[in-house]
VOZA-954895 format. One line per field, with one value per atom (N, C-alpha, C): x negated, y negated, z; residue in one letter; atom name. Coordinates in steps of 0.05 Angstrom, whole numbers. Example, Ala and Ser with C-alpha at 12.3 -4.5 7.8 and 13.67 -1.06 7.14 Angstrom:
! residues 2
east c(-264,-246,-264,-257,-273,-258)
north c(114,90,66,45,21,-1)
up c(156,156,156,142,143,157)
residuo c(a,a,a,s,s,s)
atomo c(N,CA,C,N,CA,C)
//
This chain:
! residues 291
east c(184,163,159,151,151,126,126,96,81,50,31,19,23,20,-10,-4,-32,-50,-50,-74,-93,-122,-126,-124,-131,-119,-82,-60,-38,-40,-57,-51,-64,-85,-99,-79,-63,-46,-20,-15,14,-5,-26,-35,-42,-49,-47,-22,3,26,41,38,38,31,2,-14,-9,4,18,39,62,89,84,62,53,47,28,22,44,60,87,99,104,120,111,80,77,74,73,66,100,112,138,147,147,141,122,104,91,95,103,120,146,153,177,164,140,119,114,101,96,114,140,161,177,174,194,182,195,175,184,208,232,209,198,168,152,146,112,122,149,144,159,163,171,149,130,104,95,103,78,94,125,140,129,125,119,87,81,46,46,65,71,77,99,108,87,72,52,24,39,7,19,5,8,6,27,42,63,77,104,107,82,86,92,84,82,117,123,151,178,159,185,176,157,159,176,166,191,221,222,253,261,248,256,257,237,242,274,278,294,330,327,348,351,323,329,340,326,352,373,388,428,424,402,403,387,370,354,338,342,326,303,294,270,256,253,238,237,258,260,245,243,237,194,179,169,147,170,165,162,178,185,155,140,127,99,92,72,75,86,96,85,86,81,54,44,21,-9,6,-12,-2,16,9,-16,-10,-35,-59,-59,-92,-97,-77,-84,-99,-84,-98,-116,-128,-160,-181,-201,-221,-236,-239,-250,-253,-224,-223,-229,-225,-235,-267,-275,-308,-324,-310,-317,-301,-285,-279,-285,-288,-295,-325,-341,-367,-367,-343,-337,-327,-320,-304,-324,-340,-359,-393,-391,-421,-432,-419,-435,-453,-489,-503,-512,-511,-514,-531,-526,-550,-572,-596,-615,-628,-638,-641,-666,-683,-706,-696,-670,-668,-639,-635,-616,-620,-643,-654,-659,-665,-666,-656,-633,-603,-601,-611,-601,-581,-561,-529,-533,-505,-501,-477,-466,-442,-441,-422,-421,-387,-379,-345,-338,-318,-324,-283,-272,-237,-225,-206,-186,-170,-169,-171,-137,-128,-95,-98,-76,-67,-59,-62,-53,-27,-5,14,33,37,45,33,14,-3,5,13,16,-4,-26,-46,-62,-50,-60,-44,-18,4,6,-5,-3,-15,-17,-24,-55,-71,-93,-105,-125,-141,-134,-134,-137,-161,-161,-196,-207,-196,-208,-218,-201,-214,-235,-230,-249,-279,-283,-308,-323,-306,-315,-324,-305,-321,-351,-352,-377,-401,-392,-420,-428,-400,-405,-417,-418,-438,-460,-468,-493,-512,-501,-513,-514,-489,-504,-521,-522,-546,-569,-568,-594,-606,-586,-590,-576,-559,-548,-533,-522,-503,-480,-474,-433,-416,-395,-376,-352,-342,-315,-290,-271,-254,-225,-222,-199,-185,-150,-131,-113,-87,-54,-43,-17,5,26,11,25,53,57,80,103,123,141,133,126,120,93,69,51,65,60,63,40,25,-11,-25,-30,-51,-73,-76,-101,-125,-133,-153,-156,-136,-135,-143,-129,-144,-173,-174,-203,-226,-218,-235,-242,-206,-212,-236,-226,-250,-275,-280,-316,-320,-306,-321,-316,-299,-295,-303,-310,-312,-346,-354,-377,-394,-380,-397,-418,-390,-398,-387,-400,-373,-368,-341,-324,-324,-337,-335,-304,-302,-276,-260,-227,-213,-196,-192,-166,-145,-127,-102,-82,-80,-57,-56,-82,-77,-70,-57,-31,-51,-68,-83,-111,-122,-153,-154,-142,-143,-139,-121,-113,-136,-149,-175,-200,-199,-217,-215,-198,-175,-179,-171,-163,-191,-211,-247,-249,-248,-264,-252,-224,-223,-240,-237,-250,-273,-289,-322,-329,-317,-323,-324,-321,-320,-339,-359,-379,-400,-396,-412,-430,-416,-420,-416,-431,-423,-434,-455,-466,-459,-445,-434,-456,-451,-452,-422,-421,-385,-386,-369,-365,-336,-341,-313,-323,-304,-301,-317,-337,-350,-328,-302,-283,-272,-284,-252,-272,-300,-325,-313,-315,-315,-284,-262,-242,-252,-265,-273,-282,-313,-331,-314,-294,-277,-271,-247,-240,-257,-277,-295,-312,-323,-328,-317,-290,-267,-256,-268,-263,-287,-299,-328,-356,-353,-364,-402,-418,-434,-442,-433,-433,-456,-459,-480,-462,-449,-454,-452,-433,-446,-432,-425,-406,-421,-389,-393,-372,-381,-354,-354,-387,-375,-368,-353,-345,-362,-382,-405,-394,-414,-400,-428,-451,-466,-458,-485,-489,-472,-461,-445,-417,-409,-378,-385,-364,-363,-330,-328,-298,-288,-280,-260,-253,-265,-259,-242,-235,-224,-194,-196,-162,-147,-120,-102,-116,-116,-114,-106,-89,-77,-95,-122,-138,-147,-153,-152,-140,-116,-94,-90,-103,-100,-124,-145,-165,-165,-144,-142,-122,-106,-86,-101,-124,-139,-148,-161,-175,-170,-134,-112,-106,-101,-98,-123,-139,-156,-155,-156,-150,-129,-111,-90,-92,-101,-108,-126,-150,-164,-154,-134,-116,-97,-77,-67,-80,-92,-109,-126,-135,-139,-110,-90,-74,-55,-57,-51,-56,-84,-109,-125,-134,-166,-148)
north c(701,694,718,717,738,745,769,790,775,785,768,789,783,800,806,838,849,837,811,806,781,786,761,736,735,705,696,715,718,705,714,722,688,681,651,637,634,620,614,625,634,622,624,609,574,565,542,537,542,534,519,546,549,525,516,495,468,463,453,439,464,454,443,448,445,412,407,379,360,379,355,350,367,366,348,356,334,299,308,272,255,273,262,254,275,269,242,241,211,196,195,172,165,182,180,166,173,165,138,128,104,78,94,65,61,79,76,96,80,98,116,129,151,167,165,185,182,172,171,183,181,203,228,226,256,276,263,275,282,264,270,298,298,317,342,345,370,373,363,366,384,374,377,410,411,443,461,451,475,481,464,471,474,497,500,492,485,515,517,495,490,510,521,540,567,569,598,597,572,572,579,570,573,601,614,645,660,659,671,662,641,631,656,644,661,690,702,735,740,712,720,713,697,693,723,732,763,783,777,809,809,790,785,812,807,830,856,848,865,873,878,888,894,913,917,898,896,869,847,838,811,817,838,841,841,859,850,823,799,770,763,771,748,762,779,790,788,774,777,737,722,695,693,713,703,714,736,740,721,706,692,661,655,639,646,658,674,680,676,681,656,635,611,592,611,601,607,630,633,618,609,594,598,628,639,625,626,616,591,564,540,542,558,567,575,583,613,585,570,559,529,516,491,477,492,487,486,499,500,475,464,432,410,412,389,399,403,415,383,368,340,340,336,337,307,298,283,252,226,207,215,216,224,197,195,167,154,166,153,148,153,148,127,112,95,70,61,30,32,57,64,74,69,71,56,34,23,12,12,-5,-20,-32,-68,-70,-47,-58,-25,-34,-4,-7,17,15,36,29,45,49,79,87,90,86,84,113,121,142,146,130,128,106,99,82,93,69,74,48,62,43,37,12,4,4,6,16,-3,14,1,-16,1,-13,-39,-42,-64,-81,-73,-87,-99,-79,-74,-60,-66,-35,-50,-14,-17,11,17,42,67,87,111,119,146,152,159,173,189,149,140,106,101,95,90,99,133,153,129,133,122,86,68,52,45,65,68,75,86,95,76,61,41,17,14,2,1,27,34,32,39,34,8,-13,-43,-51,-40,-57,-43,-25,-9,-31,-36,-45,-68,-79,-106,-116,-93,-89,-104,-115,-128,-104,-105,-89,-92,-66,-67,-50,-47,-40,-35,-11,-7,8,-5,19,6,20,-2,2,1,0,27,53,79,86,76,82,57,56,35,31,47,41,28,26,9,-18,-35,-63,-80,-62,-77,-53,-68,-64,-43,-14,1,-22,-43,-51,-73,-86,-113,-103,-83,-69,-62,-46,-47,-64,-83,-109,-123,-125,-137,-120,-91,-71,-80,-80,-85,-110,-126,-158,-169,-149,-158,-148,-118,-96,-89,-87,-85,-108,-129,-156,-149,-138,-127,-154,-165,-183,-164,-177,-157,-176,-171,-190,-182,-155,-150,-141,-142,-129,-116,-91,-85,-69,-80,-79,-67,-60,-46,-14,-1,28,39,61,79,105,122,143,134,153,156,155,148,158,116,101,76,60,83,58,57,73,73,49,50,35,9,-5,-23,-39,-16,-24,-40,-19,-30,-53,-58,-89,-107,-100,-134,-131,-109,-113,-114,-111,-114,-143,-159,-189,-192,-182,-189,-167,-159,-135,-120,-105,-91,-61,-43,-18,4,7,26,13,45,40,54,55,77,74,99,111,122,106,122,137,164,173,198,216,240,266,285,305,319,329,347,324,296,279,271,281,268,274,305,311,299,297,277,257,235,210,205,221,220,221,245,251,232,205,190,162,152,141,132,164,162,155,168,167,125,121,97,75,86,71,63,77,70,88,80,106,103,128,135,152,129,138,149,182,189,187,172,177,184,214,232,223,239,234,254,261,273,301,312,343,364,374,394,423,422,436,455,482,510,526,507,510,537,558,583,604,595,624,634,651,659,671,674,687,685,703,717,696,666,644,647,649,648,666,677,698,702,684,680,650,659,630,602,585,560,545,524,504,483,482,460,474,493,516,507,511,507,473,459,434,426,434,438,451,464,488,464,453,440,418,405,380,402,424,433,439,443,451,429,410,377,373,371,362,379,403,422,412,405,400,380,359,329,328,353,351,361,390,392,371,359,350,322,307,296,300,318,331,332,345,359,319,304,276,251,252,231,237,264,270,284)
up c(-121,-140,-159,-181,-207,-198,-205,-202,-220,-211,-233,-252,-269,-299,-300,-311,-305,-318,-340,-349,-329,-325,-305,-321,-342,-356,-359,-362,-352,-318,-295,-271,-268,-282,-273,-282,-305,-319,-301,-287,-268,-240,-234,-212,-210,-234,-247,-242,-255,-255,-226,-202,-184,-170,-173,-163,-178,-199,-213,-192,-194,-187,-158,-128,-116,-113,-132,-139,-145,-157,-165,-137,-125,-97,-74,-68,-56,-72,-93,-110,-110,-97,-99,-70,-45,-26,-18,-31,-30,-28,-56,-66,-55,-37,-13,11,16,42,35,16,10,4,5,-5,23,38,67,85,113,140,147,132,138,111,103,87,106,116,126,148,163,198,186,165,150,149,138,131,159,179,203,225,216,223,219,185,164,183,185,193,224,245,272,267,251,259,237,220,208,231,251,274,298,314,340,364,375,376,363,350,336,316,305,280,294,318,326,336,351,361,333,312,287,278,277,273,295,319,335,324,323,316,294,272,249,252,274,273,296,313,324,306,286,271,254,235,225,246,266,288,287,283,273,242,227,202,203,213,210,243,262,284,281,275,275,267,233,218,240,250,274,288,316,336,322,306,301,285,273,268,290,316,350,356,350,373,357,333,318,329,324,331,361,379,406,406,388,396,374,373,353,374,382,414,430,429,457,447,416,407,414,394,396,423,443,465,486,473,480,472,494,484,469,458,443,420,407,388,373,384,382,382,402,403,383,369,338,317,312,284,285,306,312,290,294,284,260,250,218,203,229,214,228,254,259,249,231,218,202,213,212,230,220,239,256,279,289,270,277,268,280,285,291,310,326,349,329,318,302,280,266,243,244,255,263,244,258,249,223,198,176,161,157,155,113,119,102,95,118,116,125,112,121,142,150,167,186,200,229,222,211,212,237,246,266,268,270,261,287,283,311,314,339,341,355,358,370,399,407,419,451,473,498,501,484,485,524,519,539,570,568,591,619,636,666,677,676,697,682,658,644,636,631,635,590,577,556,544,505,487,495,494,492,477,476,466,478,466,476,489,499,511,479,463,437,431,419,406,434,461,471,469,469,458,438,410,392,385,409,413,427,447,460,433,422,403,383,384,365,384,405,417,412,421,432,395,381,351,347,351,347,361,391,397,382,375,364,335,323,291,291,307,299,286,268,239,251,243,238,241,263,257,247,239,229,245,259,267,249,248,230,248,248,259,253,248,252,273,273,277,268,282,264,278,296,303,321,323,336,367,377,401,412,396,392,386,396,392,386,386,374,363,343,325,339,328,335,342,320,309,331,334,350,380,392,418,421,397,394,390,377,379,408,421,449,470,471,487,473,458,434,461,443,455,482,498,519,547,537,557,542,511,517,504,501,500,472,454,423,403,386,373,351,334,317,297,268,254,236,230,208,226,228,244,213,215,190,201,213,226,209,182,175,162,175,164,184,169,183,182,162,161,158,151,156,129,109,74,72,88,90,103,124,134,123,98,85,60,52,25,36,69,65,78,89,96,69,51,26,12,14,15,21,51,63,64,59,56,36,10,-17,-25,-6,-6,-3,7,13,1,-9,-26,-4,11,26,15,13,7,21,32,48,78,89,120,136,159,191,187,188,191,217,237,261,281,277,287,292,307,323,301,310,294,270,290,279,266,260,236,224,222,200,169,173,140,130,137,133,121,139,136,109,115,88,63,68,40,26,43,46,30,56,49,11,18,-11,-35,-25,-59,-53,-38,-32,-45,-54,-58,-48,-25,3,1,7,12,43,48,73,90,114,130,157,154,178,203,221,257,266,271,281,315,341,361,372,401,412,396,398,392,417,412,432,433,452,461,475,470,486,495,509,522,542,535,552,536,512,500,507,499,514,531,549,581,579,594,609,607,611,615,592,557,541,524,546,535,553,570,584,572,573,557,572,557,564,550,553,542,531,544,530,500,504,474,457,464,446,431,455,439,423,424,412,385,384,360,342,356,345,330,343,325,308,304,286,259,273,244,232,251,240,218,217,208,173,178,155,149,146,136,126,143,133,103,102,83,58,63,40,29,47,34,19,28,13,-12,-17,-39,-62,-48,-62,-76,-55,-55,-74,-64,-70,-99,-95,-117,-140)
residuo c(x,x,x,x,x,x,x,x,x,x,x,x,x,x,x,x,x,x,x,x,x,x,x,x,x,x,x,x,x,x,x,x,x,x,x,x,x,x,x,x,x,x,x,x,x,x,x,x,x,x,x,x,x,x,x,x,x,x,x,x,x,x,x,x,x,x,x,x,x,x,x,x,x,x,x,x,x,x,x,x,x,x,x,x,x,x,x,x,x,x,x,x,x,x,x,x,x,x,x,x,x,x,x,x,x,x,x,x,x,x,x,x,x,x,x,x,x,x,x,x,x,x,x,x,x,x,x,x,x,x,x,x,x,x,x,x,x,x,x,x,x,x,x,x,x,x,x,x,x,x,x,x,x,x,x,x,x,x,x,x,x,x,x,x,x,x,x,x,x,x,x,x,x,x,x,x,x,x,x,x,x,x,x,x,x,x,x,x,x,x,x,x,x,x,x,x,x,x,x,x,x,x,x,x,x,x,x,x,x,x,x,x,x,x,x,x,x,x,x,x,x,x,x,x,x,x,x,x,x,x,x,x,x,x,x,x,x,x,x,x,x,x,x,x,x,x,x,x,x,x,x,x,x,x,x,x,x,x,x,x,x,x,x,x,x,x,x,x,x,x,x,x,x,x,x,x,x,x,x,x,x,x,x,x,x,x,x,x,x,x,x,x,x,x,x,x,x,x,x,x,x,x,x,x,x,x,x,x,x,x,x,x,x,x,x,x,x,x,x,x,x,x,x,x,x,x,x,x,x,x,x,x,x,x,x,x,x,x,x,x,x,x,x,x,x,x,x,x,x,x,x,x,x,x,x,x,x,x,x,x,x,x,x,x,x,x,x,x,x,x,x,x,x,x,x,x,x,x,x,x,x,x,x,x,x,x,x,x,x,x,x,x,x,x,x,x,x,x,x,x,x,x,x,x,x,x,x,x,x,x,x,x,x,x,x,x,x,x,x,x,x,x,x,x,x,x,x,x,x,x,x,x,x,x,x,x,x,x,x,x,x,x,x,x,x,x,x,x,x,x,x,x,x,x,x,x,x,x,x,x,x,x,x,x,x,x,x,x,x,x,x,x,x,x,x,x,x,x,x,x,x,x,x,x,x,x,x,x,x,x,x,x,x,x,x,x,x,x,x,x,x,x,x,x,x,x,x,x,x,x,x,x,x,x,x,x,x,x,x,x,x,x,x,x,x,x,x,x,x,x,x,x,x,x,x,x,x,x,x,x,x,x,x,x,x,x,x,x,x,x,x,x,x,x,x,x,x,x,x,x,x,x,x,x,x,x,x,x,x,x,x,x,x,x,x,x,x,x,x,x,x,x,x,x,x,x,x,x,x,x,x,x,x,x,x,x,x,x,x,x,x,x,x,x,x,x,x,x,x,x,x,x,x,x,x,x,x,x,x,x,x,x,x,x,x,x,x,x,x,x,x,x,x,x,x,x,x,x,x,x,x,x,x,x,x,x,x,x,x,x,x,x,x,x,x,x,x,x,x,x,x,x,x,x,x,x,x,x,x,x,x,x,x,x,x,x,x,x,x,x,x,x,x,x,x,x,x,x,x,x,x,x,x,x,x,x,x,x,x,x,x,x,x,x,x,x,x,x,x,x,x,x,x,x,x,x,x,x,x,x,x,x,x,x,x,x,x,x,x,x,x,x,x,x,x,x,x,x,x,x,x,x,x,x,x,x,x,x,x,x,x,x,x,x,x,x,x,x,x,x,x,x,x,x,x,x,x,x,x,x,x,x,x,x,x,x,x,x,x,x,x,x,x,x,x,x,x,x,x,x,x,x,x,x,x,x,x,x,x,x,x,x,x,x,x,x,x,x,x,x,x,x,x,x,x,x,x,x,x,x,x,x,x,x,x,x,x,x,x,x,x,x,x,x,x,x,x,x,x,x,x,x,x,x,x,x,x,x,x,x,x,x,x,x,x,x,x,x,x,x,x,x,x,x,x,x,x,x,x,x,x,x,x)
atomo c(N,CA,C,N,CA,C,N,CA,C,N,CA,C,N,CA,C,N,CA,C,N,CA,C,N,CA,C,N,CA,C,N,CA,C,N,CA,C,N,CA,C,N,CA,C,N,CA,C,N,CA,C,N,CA,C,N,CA,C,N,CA,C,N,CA,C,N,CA,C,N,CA,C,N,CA,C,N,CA,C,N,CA,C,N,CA,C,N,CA,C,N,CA,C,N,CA,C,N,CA,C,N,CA,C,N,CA,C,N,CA,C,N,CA,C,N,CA,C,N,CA,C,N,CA,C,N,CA,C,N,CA,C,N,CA,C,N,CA,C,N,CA,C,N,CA,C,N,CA,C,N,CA,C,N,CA,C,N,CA,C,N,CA,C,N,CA,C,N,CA,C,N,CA,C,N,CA,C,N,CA,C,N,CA,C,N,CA,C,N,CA,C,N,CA,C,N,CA,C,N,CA,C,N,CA,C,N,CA,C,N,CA,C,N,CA,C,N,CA,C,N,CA,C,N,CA,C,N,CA,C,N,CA,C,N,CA,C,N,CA,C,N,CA,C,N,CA,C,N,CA,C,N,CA,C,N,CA,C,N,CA,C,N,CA,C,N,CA,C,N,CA,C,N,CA,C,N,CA,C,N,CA,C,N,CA,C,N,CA,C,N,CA,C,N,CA,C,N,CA,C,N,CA,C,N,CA,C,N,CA,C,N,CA,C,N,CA,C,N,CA,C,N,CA,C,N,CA,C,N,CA,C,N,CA,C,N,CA,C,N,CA,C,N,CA,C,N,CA,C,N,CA,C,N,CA,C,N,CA,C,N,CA,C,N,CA,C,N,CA,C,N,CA,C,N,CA,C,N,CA,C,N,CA,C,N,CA,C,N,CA,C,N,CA,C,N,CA,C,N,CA,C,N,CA,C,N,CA,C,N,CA,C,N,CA,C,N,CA,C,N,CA,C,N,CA,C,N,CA,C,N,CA,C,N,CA,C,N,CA,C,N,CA,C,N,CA,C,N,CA,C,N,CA,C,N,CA,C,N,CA,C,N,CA,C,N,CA,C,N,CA,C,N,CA,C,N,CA,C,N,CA,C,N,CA,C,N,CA,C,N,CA,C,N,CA,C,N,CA,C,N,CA,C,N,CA,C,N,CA,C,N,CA,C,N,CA,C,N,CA,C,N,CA,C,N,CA,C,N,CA,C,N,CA,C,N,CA,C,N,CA,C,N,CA,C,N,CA,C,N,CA,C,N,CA,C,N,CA,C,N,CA,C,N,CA,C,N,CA,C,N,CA,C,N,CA,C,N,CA,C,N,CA,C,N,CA,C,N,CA,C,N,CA,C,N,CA,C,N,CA,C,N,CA,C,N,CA,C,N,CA,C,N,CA,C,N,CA,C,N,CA,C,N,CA,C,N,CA,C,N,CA,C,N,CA,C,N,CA,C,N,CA,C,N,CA,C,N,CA,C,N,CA,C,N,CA,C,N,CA,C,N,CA,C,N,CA,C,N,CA,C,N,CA,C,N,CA,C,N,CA,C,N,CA,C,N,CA,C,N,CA,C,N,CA,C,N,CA,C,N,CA,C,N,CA,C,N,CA,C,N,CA,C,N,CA,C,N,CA,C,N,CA,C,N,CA,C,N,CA,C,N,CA,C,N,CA,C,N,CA,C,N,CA,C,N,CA,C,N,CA,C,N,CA,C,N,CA,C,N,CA,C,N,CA,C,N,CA,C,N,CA,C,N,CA,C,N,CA,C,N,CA,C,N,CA,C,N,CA,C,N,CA,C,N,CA,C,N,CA,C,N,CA,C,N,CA,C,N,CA,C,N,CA,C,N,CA,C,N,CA,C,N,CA,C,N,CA,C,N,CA,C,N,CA,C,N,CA,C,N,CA,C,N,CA,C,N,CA,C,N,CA,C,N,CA,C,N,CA,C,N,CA,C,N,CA,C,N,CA,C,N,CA,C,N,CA,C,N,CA,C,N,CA,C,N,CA,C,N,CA,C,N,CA,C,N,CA,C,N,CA,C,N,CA,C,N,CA,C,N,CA,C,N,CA,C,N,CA,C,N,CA,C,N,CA,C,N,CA,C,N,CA,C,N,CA,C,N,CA,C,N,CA,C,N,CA,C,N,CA,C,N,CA,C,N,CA,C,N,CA,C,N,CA,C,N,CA,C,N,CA,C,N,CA,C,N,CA,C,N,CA,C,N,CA,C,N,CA,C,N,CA,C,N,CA,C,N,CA,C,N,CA,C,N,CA,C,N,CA,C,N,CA,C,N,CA,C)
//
């Protein structure tokens, strides 16, 4: 990349550009995502290795391909790559950046019934494909969380729900949305008035909500899904038409402070860190996508 020219209107002009050619790249990539599914598990590829641990495994790689040239330079890439594993998987860390992405503050229990919405949408959180002990597809625990809350809010207010999920991958044979309906009405004796069975993202279950409730001039929700996938949602939501009420769930609490555990590896860390990156990413590229 060309040095940036000492003038700052030169140096903004060259950063524009930059963010420019950026915009073109993914708007093309898109448009690769949206006409065939050889785009859409492309994208979900690109997403997998910019987050850990997969990113940390391709920095080692890469410092260990430079040692064939360069030794030293390599041996420090392999060893900055593993030690950024091992941050990644202190609890520390999830502890200290977490709050930064679920800073959605709770519905409030007195402020439920005063809401002012006409419907409870409530997002699918992934799938328990093929399940043994049920002897098919059903919900994940993450979609399960989130159906419970969407319980416990209708009985509160009574609102109509909506269930949104697809079909994101081949090995699902049912519908996010259709499982989820069966658990609502069957397991908590919820009825499901909308089912929207064909989004693939959280950018699609917003798009294809506002379809089928725009039929009915529905516009103000209870939006319900996971703390760390709120500000996602809302993003979403909004640029969707939606005005959005809010009902984050499933925040990940670190009651009594850090102590010594948080400070040795753990793999639940690490997967914790991994939704957290997900999510950042989800919100850039959306931006860089969508707005």
């Amino acid at each position: 990349m060309p040095a940036c020219p000492s003038s700052p209107q030169n140096c903004s002009n060259t950063f524009a550009v930059i963010c420019k050619q950026i915009r073109k790249v993914v708007k093309q990539i898109s448009t690769h995502q949206g006409n065939n599914k050889v785009g859409f598990h492309l994208v979900k590829i690109i997403q997998i290795l910019l987050m850990p641990p997969a990113l940390m495994f391709l920095i080692m790689l890469a410092g260990g391909l430079l040692m064939r040239y360069s030794r030293p330079h390599g041996k420090r890439i392999v060893i900055a790559g593993f030690a950024l594993l091992v941050l990644a998987s202190l609890p520390v860390m999830p502890a200290l950046l977490t709050p930064l992405m679920e800073d959605t503050p709770p519905l409030a229990k007195a402020a439920i019934r005063h809401t002012n919405a006409s419907a409870i949408v409530v997002l699918g959180g992934g799938s328990y494909p093929q399940a043994p002990e049920y002897g098919n597809d059903t919900v994940s625990t993450t979609t399960l969380e989130r159906l419970r809350y969407a319980a416990y809010l209708h009985r509160q207010t009574n609102l109509p729900v909506l269930v949104s999920g697809g079909r994101v991958f081949k090995d699902n044979r049912t519908a996010e949305a259709t499982s989820m309906r069966a658990v609502l009405e069957n397991e908590f004796s919820i009825p499901v008035r909308w089912t929207e069975d064909q989004a693939r993202n959280t950018w699609e279950n917003a798009g294809y909500s506002r379809q089928l409730l725009a039929r009915e001039n529905i516009k103000r929700i209870i939006l319900v899904t996971h703390a760390m996938h709120m500000p996602r949602s809302i993003l979403c939501f909004e640029a969707a038409g939606f005005e959005v009420v809010p009902a984050p769930m499933g925040y990940h609490t670190h009651a009594g402070g850090l102590s010594l555990r948080h400070f040795l590896p753990d793999a639940r860390a690490l997967s914790q860190l991994n939704t957290l990156m997900h999510e950042i990413i989800g919100i850039l590229w959306y931006r860089l996508r969508y707005l």
